[in-house]
C-alpha positions in Angstrom: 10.5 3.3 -21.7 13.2 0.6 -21.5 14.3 1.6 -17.6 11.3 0.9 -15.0 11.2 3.7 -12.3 11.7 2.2 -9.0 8.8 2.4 -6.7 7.7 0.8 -3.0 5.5 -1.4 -2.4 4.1 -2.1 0.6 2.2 -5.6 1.3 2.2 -7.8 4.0 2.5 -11.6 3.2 -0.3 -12.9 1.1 -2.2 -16.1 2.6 -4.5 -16.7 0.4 -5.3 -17.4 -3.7 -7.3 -14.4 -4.0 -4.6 -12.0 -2.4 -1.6 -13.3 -4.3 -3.8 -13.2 -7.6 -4.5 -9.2 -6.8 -1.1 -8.5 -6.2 0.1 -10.2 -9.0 -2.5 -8.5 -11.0 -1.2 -5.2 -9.5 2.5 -5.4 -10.3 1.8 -6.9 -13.8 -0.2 -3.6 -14.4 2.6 -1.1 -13.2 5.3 -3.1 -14.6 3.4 -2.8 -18.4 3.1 1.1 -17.6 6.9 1.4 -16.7 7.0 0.9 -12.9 9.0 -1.8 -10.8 7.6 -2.3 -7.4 10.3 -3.3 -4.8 9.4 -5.0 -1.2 11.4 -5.8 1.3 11.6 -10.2 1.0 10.1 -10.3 -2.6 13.0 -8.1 -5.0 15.3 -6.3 -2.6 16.9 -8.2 0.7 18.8 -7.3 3.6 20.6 -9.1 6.9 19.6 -6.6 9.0 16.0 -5.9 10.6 13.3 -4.3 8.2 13.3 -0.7 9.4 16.9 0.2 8.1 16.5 -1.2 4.9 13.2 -0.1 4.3 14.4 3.1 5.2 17.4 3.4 2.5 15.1 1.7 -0.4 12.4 4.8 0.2 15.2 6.9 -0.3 16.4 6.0 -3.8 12.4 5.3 -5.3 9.9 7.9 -6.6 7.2 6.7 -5.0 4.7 4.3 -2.9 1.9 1.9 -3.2 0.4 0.6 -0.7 -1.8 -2.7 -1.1 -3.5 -3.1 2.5 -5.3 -6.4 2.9 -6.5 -8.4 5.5 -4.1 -9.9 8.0 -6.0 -10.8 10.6 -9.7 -11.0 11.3 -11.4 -10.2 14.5 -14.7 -12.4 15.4 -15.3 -10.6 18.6 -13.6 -8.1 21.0 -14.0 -5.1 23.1 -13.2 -1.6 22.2 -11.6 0.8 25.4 -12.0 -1.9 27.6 -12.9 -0.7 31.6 -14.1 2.9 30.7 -17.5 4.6 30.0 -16.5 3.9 26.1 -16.6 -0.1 26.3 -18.4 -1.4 23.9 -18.1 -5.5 22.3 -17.3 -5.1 18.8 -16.9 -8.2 16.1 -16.1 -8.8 12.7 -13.5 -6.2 11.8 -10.5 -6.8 9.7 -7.1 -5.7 10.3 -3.7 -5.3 7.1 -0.6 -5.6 9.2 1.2 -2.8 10.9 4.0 -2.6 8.3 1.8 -1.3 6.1 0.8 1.5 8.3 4.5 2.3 9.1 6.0 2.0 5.3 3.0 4.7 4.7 4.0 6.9 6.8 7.7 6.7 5.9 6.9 7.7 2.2 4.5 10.4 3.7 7.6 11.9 5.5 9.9 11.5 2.2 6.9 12.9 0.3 6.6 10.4 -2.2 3.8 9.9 -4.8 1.7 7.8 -2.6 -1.4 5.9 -3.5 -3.2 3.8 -0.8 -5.2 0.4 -1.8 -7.4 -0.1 0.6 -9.4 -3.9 0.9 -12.9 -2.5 1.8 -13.2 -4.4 4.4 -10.6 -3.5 6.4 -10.9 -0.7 9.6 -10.5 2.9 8.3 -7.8 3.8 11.8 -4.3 5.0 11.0 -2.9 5.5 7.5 -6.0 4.3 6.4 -8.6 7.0 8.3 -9.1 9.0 5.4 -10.3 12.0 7.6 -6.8 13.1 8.4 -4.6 13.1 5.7 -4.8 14.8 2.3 -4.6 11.6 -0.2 -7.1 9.5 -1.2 -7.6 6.0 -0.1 -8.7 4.0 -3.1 -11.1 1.3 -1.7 -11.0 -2.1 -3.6 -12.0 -6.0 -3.3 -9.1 -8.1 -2.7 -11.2 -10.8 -4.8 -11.6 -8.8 -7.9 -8.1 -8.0 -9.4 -10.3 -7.2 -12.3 -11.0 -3.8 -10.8 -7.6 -2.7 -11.7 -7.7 -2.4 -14.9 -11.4 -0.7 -15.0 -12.7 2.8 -13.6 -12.4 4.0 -10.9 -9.3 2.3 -9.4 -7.7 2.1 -12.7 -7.8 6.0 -13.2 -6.6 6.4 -9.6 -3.6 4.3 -10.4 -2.7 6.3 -13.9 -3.1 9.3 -11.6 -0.5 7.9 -9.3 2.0 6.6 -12.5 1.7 10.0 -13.3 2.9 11.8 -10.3 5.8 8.9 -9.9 7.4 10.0 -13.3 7.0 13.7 -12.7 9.0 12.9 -9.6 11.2 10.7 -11.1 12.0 13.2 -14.1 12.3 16.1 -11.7 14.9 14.4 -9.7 16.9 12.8 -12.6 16.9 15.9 -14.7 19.2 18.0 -12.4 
């Protein structure tokens, strides 16, 4: 396949070794199987603010990855503070919003859409597997190993799959 088929990729700004080593890992992989993942700041651009040209670039790709890792940490807070529901809660992990809105936008475009989930992170949102019909591949942000072994690697394939049936669908017209 000499053409790559353009896909999304949604990731929030790595901060550390381990997360720019995954993702790394993770675009090496789809680029050898024939798929270029575009963000917005890392191989498209745009003057104006991220929804708009977000927007546009999920129009014109076959599909979306999303590689949720950890943005920020929370030690110690409390959950539905002032009601009967309070409770202290600590150590929970949190992947930036934008990940959680640039999911849902290739949701509404219904786009191939695989979700990479650091295990660590809280299962709210785009990431609650309980109410949505996709799987949410769980992984280890510090083993970019796992993506080329069983069973992320065959969730992947599965996904590189349903990016080229849209992408030949659409381009066969």
């Amino acid at each position: 396949m000499a053409e790559k088929i353009s896909t999304f990729l949604s990731v929030g700004e790595t901060h550390n070794e381990a997360q720019r080593k995954y993702l790394n890992t993770l675009v090496t992989y789809l680029s050898r199987h024939g798929i270029a993942a575009e963000t917005l700041g890392r191989s498209f651009w745009s003057i104006k603010t991220p929804l708009r040209p977000v927007q546009r670039k999920m129009r014109e790709v076959y599909g979306a990855v999303i590689l949720a890792m950890e943005r920020f940490h929370l030690k110690e807070g409390v959950y539905k503070e002032g009601s009967a529901l309070e409770k202290v809660v600590g150590d929970h992990y949190f992947a930036t919003v934008w990940t959680h809105i640039e999911a849902a936008m290739a949701y509404q475009l219904e786009l191939p859409l695989l979700i990479l989930k650091d295990e660590r992170l809280v299962a709210e949102g785009m990431f609650d597997p309980g109410i949505h019909e996709w799987v949410i591949v769980r992984i280890n942000h510090e083993d970019p190993e796992e993506l080329k072994q069983d069973p992320v690697k065959a969730f992947i394939d599965s996904w590189i799959e349903a990016v080229r049936r849209c992408y030949y669908s659409r381009t066969s017209r």
